[in-house]
C-alpha positions in Angstrom: -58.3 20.8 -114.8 -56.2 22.5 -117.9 -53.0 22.2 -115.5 -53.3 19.7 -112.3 -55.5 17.2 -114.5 -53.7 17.2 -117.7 -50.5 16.6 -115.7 -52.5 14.1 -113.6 -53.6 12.3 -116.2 -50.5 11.7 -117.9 -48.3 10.6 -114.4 -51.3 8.1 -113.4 -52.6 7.1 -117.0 -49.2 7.6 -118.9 -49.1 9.9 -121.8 -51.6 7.4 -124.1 -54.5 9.5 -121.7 -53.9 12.5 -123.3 -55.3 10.5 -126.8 -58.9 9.1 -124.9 -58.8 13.2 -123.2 -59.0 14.5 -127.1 -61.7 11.6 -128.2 -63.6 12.1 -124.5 -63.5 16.0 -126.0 -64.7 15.8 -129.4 -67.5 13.8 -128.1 -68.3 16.2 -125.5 -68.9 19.3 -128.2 -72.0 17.4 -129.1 -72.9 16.8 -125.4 -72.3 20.6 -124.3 -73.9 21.9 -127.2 -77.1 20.2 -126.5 -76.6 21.4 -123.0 -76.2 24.6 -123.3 -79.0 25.2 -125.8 -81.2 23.3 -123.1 -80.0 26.2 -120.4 -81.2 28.9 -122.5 -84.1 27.6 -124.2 -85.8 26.9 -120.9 -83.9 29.5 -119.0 -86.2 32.1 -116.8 -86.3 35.4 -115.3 -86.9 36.5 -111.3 -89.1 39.5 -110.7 -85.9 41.1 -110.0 -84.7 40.8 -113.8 -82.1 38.0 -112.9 -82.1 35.5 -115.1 -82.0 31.8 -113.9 -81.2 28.3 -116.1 -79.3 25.4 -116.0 -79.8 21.4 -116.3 -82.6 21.7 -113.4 -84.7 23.9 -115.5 -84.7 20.9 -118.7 -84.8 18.3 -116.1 -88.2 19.7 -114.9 -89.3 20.2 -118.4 -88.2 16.7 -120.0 -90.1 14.5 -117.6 -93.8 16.2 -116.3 -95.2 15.8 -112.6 -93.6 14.7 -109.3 -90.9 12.5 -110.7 -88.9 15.6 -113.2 -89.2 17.3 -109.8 -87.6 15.2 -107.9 -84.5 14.1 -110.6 -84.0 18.0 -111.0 -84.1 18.5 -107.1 -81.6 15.8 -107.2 -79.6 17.1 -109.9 -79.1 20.1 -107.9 -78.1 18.4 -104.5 -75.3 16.5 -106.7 -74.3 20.2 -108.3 -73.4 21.0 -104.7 -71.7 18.7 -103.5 -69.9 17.2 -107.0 -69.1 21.3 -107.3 -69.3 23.6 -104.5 -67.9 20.8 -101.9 -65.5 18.1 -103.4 -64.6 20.1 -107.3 -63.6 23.1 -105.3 -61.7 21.0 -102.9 -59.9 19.8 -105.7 -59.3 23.7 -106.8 -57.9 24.2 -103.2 -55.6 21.6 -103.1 -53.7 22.5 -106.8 -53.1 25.9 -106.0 -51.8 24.7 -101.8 -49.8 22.2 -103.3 -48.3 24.6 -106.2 -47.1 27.1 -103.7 -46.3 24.6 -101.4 -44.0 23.5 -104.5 -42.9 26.4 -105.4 -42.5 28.6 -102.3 -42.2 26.3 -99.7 -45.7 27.5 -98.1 -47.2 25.0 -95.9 -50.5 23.6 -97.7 -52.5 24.9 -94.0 -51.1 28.4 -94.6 -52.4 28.5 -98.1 -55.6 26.8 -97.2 -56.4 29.9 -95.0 -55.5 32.2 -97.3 -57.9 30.9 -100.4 -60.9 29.8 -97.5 -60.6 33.7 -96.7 -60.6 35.2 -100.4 -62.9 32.9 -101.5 -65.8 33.6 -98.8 -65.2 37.4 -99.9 -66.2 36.8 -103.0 -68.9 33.9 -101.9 -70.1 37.2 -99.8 -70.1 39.8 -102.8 -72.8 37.7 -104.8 -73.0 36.8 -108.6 -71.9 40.7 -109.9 -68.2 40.7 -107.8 -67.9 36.8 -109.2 -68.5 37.6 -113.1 -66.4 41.2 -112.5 -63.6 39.1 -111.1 -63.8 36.4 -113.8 -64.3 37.9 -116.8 -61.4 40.6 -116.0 -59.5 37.5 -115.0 -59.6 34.9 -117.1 -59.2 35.7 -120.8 -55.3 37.2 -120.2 -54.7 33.7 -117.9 -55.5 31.8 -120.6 -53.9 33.5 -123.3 -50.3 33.8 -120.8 -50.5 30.5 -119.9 -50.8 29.4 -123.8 -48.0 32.0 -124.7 -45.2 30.6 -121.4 -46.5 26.7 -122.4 -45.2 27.6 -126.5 -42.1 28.6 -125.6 -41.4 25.8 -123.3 -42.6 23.7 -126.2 -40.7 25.7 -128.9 -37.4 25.5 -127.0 -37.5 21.7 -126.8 -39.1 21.5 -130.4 -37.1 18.2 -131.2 -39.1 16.5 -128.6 -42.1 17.0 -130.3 -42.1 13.6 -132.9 -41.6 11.9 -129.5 -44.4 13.6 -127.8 -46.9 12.5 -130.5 -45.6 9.0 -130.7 -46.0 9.0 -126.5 -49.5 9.9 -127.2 -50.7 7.6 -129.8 -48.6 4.4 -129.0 -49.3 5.1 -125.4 -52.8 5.2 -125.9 -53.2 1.2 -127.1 -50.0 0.0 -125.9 -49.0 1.8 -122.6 -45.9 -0.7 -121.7 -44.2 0.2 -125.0 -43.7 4.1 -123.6 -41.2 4.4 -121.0 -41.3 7.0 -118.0 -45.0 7.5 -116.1 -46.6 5.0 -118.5 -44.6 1.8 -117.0 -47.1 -0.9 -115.9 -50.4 1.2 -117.1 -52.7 -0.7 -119.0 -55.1 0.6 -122.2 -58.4 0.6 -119.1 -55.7 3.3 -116.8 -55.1 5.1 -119.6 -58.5 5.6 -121.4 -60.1 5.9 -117.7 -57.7 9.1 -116.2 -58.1 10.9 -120.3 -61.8 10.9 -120.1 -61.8 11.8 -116.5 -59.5 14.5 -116.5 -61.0 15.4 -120.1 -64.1 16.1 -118.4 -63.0 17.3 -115.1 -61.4 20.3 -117.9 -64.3 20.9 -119.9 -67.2 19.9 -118.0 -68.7 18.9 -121.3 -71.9 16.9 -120.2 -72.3 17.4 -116.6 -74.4 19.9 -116.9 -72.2 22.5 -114.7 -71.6 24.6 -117.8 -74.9 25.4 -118.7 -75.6 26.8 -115.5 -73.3 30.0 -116.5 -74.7 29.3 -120.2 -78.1 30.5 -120.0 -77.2 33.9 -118.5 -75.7 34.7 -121.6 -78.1 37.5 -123.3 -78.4 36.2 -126.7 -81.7 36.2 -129.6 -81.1 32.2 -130.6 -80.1 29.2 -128.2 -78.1 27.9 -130.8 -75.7 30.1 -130.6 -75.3 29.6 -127.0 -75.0 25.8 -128.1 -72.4 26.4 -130.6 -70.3 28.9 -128.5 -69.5 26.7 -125.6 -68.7 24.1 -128.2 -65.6 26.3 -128.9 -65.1 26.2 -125.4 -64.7 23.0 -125.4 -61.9 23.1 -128.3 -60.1 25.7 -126.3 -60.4 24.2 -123.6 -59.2 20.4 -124.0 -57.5 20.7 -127.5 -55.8 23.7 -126.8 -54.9 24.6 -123.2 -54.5 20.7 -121.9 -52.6 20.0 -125.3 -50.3 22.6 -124.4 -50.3 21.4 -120.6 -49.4 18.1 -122.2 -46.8 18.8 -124.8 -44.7 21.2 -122.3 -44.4 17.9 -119.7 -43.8 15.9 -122.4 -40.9 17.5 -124.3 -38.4 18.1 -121.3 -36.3 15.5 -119.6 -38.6 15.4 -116.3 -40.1 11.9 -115.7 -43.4 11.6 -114.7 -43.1 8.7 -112.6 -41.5 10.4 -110.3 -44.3 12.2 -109.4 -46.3 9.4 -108.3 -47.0 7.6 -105.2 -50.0 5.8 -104.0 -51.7 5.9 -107.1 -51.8 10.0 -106.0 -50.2 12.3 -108.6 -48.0 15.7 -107.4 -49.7 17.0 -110.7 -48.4 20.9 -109.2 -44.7 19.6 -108.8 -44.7 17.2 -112.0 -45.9 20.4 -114.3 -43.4 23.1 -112.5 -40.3 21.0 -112.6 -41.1 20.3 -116.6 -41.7 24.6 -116.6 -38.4 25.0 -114.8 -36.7 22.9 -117.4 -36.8 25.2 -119.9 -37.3 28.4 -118.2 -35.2 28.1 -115.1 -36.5 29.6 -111.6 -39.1 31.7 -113.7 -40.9 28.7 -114.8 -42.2 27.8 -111.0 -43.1 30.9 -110.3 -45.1 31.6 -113.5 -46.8 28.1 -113.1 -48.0 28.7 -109.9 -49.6 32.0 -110.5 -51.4 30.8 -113.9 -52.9 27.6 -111.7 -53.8 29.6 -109.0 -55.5 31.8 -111.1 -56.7 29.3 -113.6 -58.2 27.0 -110.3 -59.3 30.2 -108.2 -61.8 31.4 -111.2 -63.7 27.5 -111.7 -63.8 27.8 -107.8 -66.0 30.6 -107.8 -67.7 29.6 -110.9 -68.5 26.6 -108.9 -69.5 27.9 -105.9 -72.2 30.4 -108.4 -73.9 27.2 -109.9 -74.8 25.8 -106.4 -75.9 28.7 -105.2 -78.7 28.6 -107.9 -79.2 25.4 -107.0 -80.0 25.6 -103.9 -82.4 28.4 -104.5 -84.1 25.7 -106.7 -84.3 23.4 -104.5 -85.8 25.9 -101.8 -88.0 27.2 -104.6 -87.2 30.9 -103.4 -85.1 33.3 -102.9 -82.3 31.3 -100.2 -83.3 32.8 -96.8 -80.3 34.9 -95.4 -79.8 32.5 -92.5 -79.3 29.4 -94.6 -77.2 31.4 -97.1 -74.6 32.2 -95.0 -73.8 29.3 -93.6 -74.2 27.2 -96.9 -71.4 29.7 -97.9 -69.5 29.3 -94.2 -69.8 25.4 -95.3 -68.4 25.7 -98.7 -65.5 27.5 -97.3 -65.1 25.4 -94.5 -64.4 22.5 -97.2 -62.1 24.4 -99.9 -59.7 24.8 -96.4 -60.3 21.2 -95.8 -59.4 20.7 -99.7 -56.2 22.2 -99.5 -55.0 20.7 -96.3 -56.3 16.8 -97.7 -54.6 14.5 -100.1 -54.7 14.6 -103.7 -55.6 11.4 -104.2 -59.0 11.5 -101.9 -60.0 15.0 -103.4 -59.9 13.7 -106.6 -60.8 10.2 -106.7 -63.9 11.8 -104.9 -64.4 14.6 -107.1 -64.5 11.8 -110.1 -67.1 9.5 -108.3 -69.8 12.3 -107.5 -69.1 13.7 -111.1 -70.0 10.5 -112.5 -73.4 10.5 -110.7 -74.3 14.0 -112.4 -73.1 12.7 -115.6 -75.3 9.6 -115.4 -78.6 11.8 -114.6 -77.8 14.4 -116.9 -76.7 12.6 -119.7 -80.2 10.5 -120.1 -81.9 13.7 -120.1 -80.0 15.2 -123.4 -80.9 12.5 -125.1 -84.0 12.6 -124.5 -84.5 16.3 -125.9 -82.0 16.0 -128.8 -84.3 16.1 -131.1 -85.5 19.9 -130.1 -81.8 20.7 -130.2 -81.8 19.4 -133.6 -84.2 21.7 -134.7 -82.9 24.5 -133.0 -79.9 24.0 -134.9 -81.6 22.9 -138.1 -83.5 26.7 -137.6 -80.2 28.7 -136.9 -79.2 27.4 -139.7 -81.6 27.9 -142.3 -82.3 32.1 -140.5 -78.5 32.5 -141.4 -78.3 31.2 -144.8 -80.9 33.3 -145.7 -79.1 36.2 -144.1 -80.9 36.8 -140.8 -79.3 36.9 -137.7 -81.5 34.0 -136.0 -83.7 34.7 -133.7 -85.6 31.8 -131.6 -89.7 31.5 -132.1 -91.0 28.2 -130.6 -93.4 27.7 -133.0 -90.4 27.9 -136.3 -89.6 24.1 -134.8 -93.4 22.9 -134.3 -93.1 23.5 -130.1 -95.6 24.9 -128.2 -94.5 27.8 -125.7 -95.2 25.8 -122.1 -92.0 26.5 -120.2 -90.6 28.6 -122.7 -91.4 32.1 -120.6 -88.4 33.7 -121.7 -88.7 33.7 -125.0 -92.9 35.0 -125.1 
């Protein structure tokens, strides 16, 4: 999403989709942050200490009897196959394609190799996931933003024109030359917010899955934190995605056929401007990294889900082959075109969006007093901790926090 999509974006949408990606992203710090305070304030704990949340858990609670059931039950069967199938198909098929790219590694070879690594860590459970990620992922991000600067710095007059690509492309797309020829304001404004939340996730309700693990005394501060995830995510990494295509010679048109982006190729060849053979190589681990760590984030969230949906513990049997299938499909993502993984990735993602979106409005006014509470605790020098009763709630679903 921080690489493939903001290159993706800008080759289908021209550069005017990076503008709608930054509005889609300010927006979606309010939408997250309701989110995520949702995940933890209704957020349980198994008899075996694990704790358990996500949108299911404040689907169940916003709407009483059969009917929150079944949206949250659904919720979780969209999860699955919006995530765990077709969003990690779409993880697949950027890092085959990058070191297809690069290396000249047929995407089949490389769709092997990720199904095999991936169902390793499927098979190691939610510990070997976090250890990999969290030893992973803050140095990926911070070498990324360090190799997409210099690119950047080096062609630092082609920054005025960047900005100008950005804006003017944004509400009139035919006045920018390059990828943005023939795209019209709908194109651009449709592949920004797409690819915008494709990056950040902010209100699908995939984030707060991993949010309500997090072992804090307040779920405002969960609320607030992934907000800055959103910042870092969008308005930093796909910024720096953006400006680094946008300030070497490469056009992006050139990396389009069939209405299907080579996002991988488009990205590495604007890398290799600046940085010679180096850049390719450099791209190509930082996406396979980047694209490897959502994957198995992914795969983690449906997991729960399908627990939920079983209302147990998944029986051995059905686990492994719901994990066989899920690797089965990040093969078939790598092997598959660009265009179908996405454009398919985008359509189930806008049916989670559509459920859980309703539902955060309907309990924004808790997370208003969540945040009104945090906020009064820390200006009278607390450090906030959560008591349902400080916002006039009553504890039912709220067995965490007794």
């Amino acid at each position: 999403g921080n690489i493939a999509g903001a290159a993706t974006a800008i080759a289908i949408g021209g550069p005017g989709a990076i503008f709608w990606m930054w509005i889609a992203a300010f927006l979606g710090m309010a939408t997250i942050y309701a989110e995520a305070l949702m995940a933890q304030k209704y957020k349980q704990v198994g008899v075996d200490g694990e704790v358990t949340g996500g949108p299911v858990y404040y689907i169940r609670a916003a709407f009483s009897g059969k009917f929150g059931k079944f949206l949250a039950a659904l919720f979780a069967v969209l999860i699955i196959f919006a995530l765990g199938f077709m969003g990690n198909a779409v993880q697949s098929n950027s890092i085959a394609a990058s070191f297809h790219t690069a290396f000249g590694i047929p995407q089949p070879v490389m769709g092997v190799i990720v199904a095999v690594i991936a169902f390793f860590v499927f098979v190691g459970g939610m510990k070997r996931i976090a250890k990999v990620t969290e030893t992973i992922v803050p140095v990926m991000a911070a070498l990324y933003i360090v190799g997409a600067l210099i690119v950047i710095i080096a062609n630092w007059r082609s920054i005025p024109y960047a900005f100008h690509a950005i804006i003017v492309g944004a509400f009139n797309p035919s006045a920018i030359s390059g990828g943005a020829v023939g795209a019209t304001v709908k194109l651009a404004l449709t592949k920004g917010v797409a690819r915008g939340l494709f990056s950040n996730e902010a209100g699908m309700g995939s984030a707060p899955n991993a949010a309500a693990r997090a072992d804090i005394s307040h779920p405002a501060k969960q609320g607030l934190v992934q907000m800055l995830s959103v910042f870092i995510d969008t308005l930093l990494i796909c910024t720096a995605t953006a400006f680094m295509c946008l300030s070497t010679s490469v056009d992006p048109a050139g990396y389009v056929a069939d209405g299907s982006a080579d996002a991988a190729g488009y990205v590495q060849n604007s890398i290799a401007d600046s940085l010679g053979t180096f850049g390719p190589v450099f791209l190509t681990v930082a996406l396979s990294l980047f694209a490897f760590t959502t994957l198995i984030g992914n795969y983690s969230y449906c997991e729960g889900c399908l627990e939920f949906i079983i209302n147990r513990d998944a029986p051995k049997p059905s686990l492994i082959a719901f994990r066989l299938i899920a690797t089965v499909l990040v093969y078939v993502g790598a092997t598959a075109s660009a265009g179908f993984v996405w454009d398919t990735a985008d359509m189930l993602q806008a049916m989670i969006v559509v459920v859980n979106i309703p539902v955060i409005v309907i309990l924004g006014n808790t997370a208003l007093k969540c945040l009104g509470d945090y906020t009064q605790q820390r200006k009278e020098g607390k450090n906030p901790v959560f008591l349902a009763k400080n916002i006039g709630l009553d504890e039912t679903n709220l067995d965490f926090w007794k």
